[in-house]
FITORDREN-341072 format. One record per residue (C-alpha): y, x negated, z; residue in three letters. Coordinates in steps of 0.25 Angstrom, whole numbers, padded with zeros to 4 digits, always signed. Layout:
<sites>
YXZALA ...
</sites>
This chain:
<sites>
-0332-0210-0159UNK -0334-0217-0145UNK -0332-0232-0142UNK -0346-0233-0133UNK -0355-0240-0143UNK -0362-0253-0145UNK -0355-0260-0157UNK -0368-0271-0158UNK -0376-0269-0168UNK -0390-0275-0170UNK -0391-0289-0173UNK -0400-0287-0183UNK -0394-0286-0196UNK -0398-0271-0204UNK -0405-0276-0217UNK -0396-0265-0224UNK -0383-0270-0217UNK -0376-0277-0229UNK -0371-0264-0236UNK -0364-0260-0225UNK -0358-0275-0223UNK -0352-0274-0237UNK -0347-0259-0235UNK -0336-0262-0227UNK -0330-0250-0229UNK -0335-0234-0225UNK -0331-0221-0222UNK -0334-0214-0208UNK -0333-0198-0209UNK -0331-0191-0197UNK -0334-0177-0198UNK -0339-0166-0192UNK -0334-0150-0184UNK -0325-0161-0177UNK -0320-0160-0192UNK -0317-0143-0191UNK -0308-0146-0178UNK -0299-0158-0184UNK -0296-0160-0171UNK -0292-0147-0164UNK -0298-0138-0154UNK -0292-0125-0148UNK -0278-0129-0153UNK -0278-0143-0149UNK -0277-0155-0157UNK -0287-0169-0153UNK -0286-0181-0157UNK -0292-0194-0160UNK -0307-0193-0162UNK -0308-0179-0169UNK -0323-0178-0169UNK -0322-0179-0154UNK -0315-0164-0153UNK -0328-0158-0147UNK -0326-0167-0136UNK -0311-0168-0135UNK -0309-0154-0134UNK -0321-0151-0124UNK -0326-0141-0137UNK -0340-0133-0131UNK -0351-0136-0140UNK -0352-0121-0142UNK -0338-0121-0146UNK -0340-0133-0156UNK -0349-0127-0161UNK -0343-0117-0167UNK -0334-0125-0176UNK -0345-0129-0184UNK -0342-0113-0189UNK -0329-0118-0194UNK -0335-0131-0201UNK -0334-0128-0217UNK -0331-0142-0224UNK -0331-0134-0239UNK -0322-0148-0243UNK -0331-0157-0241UNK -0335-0164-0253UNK -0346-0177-0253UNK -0342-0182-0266UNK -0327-0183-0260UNK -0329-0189-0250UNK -0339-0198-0255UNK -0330-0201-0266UNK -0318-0202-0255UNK -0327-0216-0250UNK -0330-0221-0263UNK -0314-0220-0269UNK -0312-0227-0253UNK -0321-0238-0254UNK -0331-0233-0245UNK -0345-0240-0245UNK -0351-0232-0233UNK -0349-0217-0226UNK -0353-0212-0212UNK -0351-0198-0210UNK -0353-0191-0196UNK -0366-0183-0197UNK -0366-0180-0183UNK -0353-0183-0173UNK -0354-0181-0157UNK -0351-0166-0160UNK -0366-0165-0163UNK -0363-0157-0178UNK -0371-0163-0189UNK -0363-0162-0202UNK -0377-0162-0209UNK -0388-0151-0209UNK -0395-0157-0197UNK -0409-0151-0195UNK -0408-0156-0177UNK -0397-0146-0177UNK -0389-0135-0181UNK -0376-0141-0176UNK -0374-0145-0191UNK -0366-0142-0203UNK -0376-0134-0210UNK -0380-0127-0200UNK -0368-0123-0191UNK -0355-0123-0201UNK -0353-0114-0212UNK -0353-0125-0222UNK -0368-0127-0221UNK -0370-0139-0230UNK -0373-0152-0228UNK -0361-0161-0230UNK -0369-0175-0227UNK -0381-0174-0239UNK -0368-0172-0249UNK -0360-0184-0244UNK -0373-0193-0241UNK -0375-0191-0255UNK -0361-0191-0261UNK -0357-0205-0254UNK -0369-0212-0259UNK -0368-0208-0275UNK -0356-0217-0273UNK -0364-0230-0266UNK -0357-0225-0252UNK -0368-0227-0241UNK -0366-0215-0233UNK -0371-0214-0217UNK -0370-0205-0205UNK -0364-0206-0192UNK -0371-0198-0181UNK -0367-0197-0165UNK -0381-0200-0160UNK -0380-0199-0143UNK -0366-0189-0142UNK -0367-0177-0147UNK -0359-0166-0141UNK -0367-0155-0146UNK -0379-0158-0138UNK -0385-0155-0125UNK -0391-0168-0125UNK -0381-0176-0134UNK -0371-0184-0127UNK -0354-0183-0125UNK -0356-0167-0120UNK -0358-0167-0106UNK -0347-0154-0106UNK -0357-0144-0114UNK -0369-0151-0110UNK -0373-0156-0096UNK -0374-0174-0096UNK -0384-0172-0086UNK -0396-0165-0094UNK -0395-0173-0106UNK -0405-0177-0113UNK -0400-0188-0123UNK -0414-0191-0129UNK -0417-0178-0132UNK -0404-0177-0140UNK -0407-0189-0149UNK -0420-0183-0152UNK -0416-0170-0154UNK -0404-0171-0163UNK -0398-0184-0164UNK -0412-0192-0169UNK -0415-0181-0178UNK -0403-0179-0184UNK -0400-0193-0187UNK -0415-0193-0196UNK -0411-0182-0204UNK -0399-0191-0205UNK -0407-0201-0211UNK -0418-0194-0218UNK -0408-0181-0226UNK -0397-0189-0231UNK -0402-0201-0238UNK -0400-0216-0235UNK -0388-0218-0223UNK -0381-0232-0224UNK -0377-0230-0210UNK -0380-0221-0198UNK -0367-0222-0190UNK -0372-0219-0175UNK -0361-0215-0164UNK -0361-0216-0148UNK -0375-0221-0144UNK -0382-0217-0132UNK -0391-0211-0124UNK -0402-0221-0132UNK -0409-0235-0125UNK -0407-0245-0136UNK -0422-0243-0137UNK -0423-0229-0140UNK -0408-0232-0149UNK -0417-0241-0157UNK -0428-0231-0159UNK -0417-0223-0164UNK -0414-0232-0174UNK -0427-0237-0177UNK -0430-0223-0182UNK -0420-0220-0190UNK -0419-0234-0196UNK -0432-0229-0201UNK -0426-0216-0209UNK -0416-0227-0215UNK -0419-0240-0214UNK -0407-0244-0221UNK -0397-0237-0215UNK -0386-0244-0205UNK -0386-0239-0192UNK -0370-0240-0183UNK -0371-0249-0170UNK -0366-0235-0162UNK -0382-0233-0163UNK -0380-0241-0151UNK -0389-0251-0143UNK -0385-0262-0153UNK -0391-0256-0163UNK -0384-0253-0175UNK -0386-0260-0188UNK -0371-0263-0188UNK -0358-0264-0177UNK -0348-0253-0177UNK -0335-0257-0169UNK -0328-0247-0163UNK -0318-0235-0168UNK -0306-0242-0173UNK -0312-0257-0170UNK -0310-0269-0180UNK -0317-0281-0172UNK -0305-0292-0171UNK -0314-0304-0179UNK -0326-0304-0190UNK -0338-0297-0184UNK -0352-0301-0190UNK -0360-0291-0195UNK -0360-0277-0201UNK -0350-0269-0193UNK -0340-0258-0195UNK -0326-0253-0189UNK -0324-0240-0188UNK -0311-0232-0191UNK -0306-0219-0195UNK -0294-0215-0203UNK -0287-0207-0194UNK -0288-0208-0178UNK -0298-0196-0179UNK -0314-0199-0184UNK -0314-0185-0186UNK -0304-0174-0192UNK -0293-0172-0183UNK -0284-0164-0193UNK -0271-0169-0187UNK -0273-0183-0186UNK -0266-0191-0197UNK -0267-0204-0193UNK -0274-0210-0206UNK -0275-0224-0209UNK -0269-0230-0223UNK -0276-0236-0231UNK -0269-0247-0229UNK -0274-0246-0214UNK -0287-0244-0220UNK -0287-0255-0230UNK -0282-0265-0220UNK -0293-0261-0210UNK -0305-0261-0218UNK -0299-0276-0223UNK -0298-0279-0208UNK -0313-0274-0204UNK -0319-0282-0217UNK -0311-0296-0212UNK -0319-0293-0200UNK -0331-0291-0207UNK -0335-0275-0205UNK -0334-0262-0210UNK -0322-0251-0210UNK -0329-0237-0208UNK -0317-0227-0210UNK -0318-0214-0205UNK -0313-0201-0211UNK -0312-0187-0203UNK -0315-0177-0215UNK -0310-0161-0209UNK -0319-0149-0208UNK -0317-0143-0223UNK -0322-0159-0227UNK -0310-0166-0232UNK -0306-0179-0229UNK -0291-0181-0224UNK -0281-0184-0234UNK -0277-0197-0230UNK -0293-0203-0228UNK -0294-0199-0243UNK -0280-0205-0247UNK -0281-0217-0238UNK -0296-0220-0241UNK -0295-0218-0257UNK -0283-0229-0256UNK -0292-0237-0247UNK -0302-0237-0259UNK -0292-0241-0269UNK -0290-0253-0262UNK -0305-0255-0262UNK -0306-0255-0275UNK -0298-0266-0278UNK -0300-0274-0265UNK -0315-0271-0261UNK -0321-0284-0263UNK -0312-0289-0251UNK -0319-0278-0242UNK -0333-0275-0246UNK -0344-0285-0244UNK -0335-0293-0236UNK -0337-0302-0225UNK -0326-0304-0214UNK -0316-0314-0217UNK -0315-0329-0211UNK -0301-0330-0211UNK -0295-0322-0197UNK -0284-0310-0199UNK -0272-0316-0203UNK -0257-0312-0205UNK -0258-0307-0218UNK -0274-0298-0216UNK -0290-0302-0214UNK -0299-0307-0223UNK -0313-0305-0229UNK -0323-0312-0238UNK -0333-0313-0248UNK -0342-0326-0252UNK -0331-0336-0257UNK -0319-0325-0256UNK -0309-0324-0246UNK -0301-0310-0246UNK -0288-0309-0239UNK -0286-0295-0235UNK -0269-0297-0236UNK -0262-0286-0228UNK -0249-0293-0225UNK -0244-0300-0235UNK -0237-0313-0231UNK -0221-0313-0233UNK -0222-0328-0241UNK -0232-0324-0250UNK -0242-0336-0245UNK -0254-0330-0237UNK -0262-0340-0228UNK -0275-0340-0227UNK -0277-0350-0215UNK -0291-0360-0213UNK -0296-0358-0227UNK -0302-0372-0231UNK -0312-0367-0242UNK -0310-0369-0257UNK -0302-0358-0262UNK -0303-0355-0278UNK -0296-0343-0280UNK -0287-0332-0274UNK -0283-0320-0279UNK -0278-0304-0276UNK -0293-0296-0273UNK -0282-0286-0282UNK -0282-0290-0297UNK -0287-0305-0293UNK -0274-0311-0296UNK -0275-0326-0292UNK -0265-0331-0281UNK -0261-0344-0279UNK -0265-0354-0267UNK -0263-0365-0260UNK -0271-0373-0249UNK -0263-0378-0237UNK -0273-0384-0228UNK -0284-0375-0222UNK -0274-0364-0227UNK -0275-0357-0241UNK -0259-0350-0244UNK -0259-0340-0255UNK -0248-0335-0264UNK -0247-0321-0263UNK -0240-0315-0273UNK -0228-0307-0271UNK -0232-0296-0281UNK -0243-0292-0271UNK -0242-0279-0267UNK -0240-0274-0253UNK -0256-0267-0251UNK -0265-0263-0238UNK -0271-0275-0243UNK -0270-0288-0252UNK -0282-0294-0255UNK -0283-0309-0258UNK -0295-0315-0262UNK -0299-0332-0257UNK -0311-0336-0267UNK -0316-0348-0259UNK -0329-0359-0261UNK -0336-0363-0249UNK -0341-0356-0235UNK -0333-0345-0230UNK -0325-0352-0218UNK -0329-0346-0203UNK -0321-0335-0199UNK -0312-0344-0188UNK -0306-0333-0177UNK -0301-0345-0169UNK -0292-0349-0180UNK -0277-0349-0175UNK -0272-0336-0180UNK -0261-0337-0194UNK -0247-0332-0190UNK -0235-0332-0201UNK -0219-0330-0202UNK -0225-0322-0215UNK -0231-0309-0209UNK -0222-0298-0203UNK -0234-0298-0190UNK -0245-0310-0186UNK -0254-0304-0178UNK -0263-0313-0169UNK -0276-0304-0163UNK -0281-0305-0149UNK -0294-0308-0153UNK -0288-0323-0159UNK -0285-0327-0144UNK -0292-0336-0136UNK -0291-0333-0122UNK -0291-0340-0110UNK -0296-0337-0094UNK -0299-0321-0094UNK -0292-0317-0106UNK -0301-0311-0116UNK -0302-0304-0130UNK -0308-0290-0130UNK -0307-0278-0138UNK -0302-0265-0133UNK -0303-0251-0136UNK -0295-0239-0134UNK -0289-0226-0139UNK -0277-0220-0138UNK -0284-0204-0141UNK -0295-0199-0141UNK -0304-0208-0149UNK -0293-0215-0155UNK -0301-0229-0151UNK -0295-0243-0154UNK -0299-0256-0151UNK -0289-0269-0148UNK -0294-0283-0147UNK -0284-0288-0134UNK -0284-0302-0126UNK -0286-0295-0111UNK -0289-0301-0097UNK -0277-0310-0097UNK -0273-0307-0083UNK -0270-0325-0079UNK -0262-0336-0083UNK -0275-0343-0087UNK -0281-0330-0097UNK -0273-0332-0110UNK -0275-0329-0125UNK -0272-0339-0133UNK -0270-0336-0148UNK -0268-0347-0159UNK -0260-0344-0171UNK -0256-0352-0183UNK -0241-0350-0188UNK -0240-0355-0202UNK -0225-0351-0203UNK -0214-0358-0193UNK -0203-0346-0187UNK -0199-0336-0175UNK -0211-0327-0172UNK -0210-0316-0163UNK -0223-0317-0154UNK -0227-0302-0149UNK -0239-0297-0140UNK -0246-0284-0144UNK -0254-0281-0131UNK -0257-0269-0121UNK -0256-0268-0108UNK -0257-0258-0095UNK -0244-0254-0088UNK -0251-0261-0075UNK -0252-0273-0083UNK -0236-0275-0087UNK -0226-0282-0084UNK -0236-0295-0083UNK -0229-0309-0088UNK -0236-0317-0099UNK -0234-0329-0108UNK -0236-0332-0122UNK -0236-0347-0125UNK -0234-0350-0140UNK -0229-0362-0148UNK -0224-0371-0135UNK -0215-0359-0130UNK -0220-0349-0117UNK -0215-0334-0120UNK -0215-0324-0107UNK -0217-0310-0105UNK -0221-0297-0098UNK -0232-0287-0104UNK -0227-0273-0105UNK -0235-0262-0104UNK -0243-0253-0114UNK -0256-0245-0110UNK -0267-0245-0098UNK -0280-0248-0105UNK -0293-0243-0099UNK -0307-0238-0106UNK -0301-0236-0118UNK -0288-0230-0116UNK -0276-0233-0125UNK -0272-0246-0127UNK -0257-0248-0132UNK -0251-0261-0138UNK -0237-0267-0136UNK -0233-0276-0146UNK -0224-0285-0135UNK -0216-0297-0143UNK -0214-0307-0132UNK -0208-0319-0139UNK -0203-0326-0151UNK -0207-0341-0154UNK -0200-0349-0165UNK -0213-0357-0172UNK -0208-0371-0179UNK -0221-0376-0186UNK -0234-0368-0193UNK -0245-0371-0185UNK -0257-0368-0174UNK -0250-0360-0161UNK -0256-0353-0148UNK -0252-0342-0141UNK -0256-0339-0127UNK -0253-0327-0119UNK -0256-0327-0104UNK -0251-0321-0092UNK -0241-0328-0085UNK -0247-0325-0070UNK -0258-0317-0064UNK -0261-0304-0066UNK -0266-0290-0072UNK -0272-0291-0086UNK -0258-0296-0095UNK -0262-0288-0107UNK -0271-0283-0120UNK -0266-0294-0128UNK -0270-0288-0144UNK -0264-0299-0151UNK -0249-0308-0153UNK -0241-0304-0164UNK -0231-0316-0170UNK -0222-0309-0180UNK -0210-0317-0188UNK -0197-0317-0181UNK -0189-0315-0193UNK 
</sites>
């Protein structure tokens, strides 16, 4: 997976777009020879993005080639892992039918790099699964790497095997990438999605050609915005990236279980499913869909821990579902205790921090509320109106889960979503988090978002306040404290040893606090970025109510910091 893509899709609206919309929910599947290796080559272990081995390792394409030998997936099973997405609570699967390796893992007739032709397995995986994902109402699609293709004289990311200079990128497109991604179209019935991958070596005229012609095999079919050109039907953000606010429109995060998109057999960083129940609650509150990849090996199983974790995933689901699927982002901003998402006349409060008191706030809610209940077993809660704020009872008997869900029934217009609205701040959670993206900044300072990795592959992405480098650039943050105490107010930020030792305030509640940035991690063109949570003071607030917080350099100089958001946690 690679960062260089354009995440705009067109502005024209796909008539078939609203299935995908109300998905929320699907499964990537990364598989391929990549899968044979798990990682290793000659004895040596990579990590990070296993399907990239080829490349990692510098393999020769004569040498790859000959794993596809080795590649014998007798465990693959459709119905299983059909099955596997429907016990998860997958509405939609996308399954690598050709990664930059250039293997088809389908009998493709524009070349014998493929599973049927050069493996000893000599069946095709794709028909079984395209069929077995839709008898249980999955819609099934493809991803295929259209512009790198490591195999191919004239397919781009080789220029070891193959010389840069006398390649002939049009003549790979119509060779083997257009061609290949008909029969995609035309053997395997209809495709919800076709998920492009690292555009290029295309004009946006000749990338509309492209689409145009295979729009006209599948007029309903989505198509990713890594089609390129601004094209796509629908935006994809990058690996790993949550957009900090709502985002209008159909779009999807991407993110797989392990650090790995494909198989690496010694990489065993899997995420819960907690972590994966609190994500996919976090992407709906922002109004898009979680796509969650899986590296199956080389025999065709799916890892342990992606069957455990996603199956648990889906027993949560089935209770909690209607707070996920066919929802819209929520209008009321993170808060202390989780996000929230909506229906027409329904509220759902996405509850993964439970407040200490047993009251949970839910601030600037003026609409008529008639009913508020637990989305599990709809018991009624009770509630009160203070003001604009609605305080619900939460009972004590409710459990400690991933994930509590509430539901608001409401009469009257949805409120606008408000991201100016000061951030809520309470003595009753253990953390209160306040996002860079909820400052307002003055002079040069600005919002941006980052990305970096730490490994190869491995990418992230930081939403940071940068650019303050002047008394006069600042980032002004409003909070609004609704419980008088001692909180402990502590920086989480990055900054380059070239860049510490700076002095800096931080003005808050009539008091001015100083001190000097320390030092984490050089950041350039994506090299790792490393946070230090840096606590700098403790303030003693008297009465609830509206504060600001601003942070600014105290002379001038280099660049203070990447300022990713100010944590206030209860001095108790």
């Amino acid at each position: 997976m690679d960062e260089m893509w354009d995440k705009n899709s067109t502005a024209k609206e796909h008539p078939n777009i609203q299935w995908f919309k109300d998905a929320k929910f699907g499964l990537f599947i990364h598989w391929g020879l990549y899968s044979q290796l798990a990682g290793k080559w000659n004895n040596k272990r990579y990590y990070g993005s296993g399907e990239w081995i080829m490349f990692q390792a510098g393999i020769p394409v004569k040498e790859y080639e000959q794993v596809a030998k080795e590649f014998n997936p007798v465990n693959f099973n459709a119905d299983e892992w059909a099955q596997l997405a429907k016990d998860a609570g997958i509405k939609y699967m996308v399954i690598t039918a050709k990664h930059h390796e250039g293997f088809a893992m389908y009998d493709s007739k524009a070349s014998d790099f493929n599973i049927v032709e050069a493996t000893p397995y000599k069946k095709d995986p794709m028909k079984a699964l395209a069929d077995a994902t839709r008898k249980r109402g999955i819609k099934f699609g493809f991803y295929y790497s259209q512009f790198v293709d490591w195999h191919e004289p004239n397919g781009a990311g080789n220029e070891r095997d193959f010389d840069e200079s006398k390649k002939n990128y049009q003549l790979y497109y119509d060779q083997k990438a257009i061609p290949q991604l008909k029969e995609l179209l035309t053997g395997y019935g209809p495709l919800g999605i076709v998920w492009f991958d690292l555009p290029g070596g295309l004009t946006k005229a000749e990338t509309q050609k492209l689409i145009d012609s295979l729009h006209a095999l599948q007029p309903q079919s989505l198509f990713s915005s890594r089609v390129g050109q601004g094209l796509g039907d629908y935006k994809d953000f990058g690996d790993s990236e949550v957009p900090p606010v709502p985002i209008k429109g159909a779009w999807e995060s991407i993110y797989t279980h392990n650090d790995s998109w494909g198989y690496i057999e010694h990489d065993m960083n899997f995420k819960t499913s907690t972590e994966i129940i609190q994500l996919l609650a976090n992407v709906a509150s922002k109004g898009g869909n979680l796509m969650l990849n899986v590296g199956p090996d080389g025999k065709g199983n799916i890892p342990f821990y992606s069957i455990k974790y996603l199956k648990e995933t889906g027993k949560w689901l089935a209770v909690n579902g209607e707070s996920i699927y066919g929802t819209t982002y929520g209008f009321i901003p993170a808060q202390p205790w989780g996000v929230t998402t909506a229906k027409p006349g329904k509220l759902f409060l996405h509850v993964l921090n439970k407040p200490q008191n047993g009251k949970l706030l839910v601030p600037d809610f003026t609409n008529q509320v008639s009913n508020v209940y637990a989305l599990d077993g709809k018991r009624k809660l009770n509630f009160k109106r203070n003001d604009k704020d609605i305080v619900i009872d939460i009972p004590s008997s409710t459990g400690a889960t991933a994930n509590n869900v509430l539901v608001i029934e409401y009469s009257g217009a949805p409120p606008a979503y408000n991201a100016t609205s000061p951030v809520t701040v309470s003595q009753q959670y253990e953390t209160n988090r306040v996002d860079a993206i909820f400052s307002t900044n003055s002079g040069k300072a600005k919002t941006t978002s980052l990305g970096y990795s730490h490994y190869f592959g491995d990418w992230k992405h930081a939403t940071c306040v940068t650019s303050m480098a002047t008394p006069d650039d600042a980032a002004t943050f409003q909070i609004r404290i609704t419980d008088p105490g001692d909180y402990k107010v502590i920086l989480e930020y990055a900054c380059s040893p070239a860049n510490a030792g700076q002095e800096a305030s931080l003005e808050m509640a009539g008091e001015k606090f100083f001190f000097k940035t320390l030092r984490t991690s050089e950041y350039s063109n994506g090299a790792p970025l490393l946070f230090i949570q840096h606590p700098v003071a403790i303030t003693k607030i008297e009465r609830t109510g509206v504060y600001s917080i601003t942070i600014r350099p105290d002379q001038k100089g280099s660049e203070l910091f990447k300022l990713k958001r100010v944590i206030l946690e209860p001095a108790k």
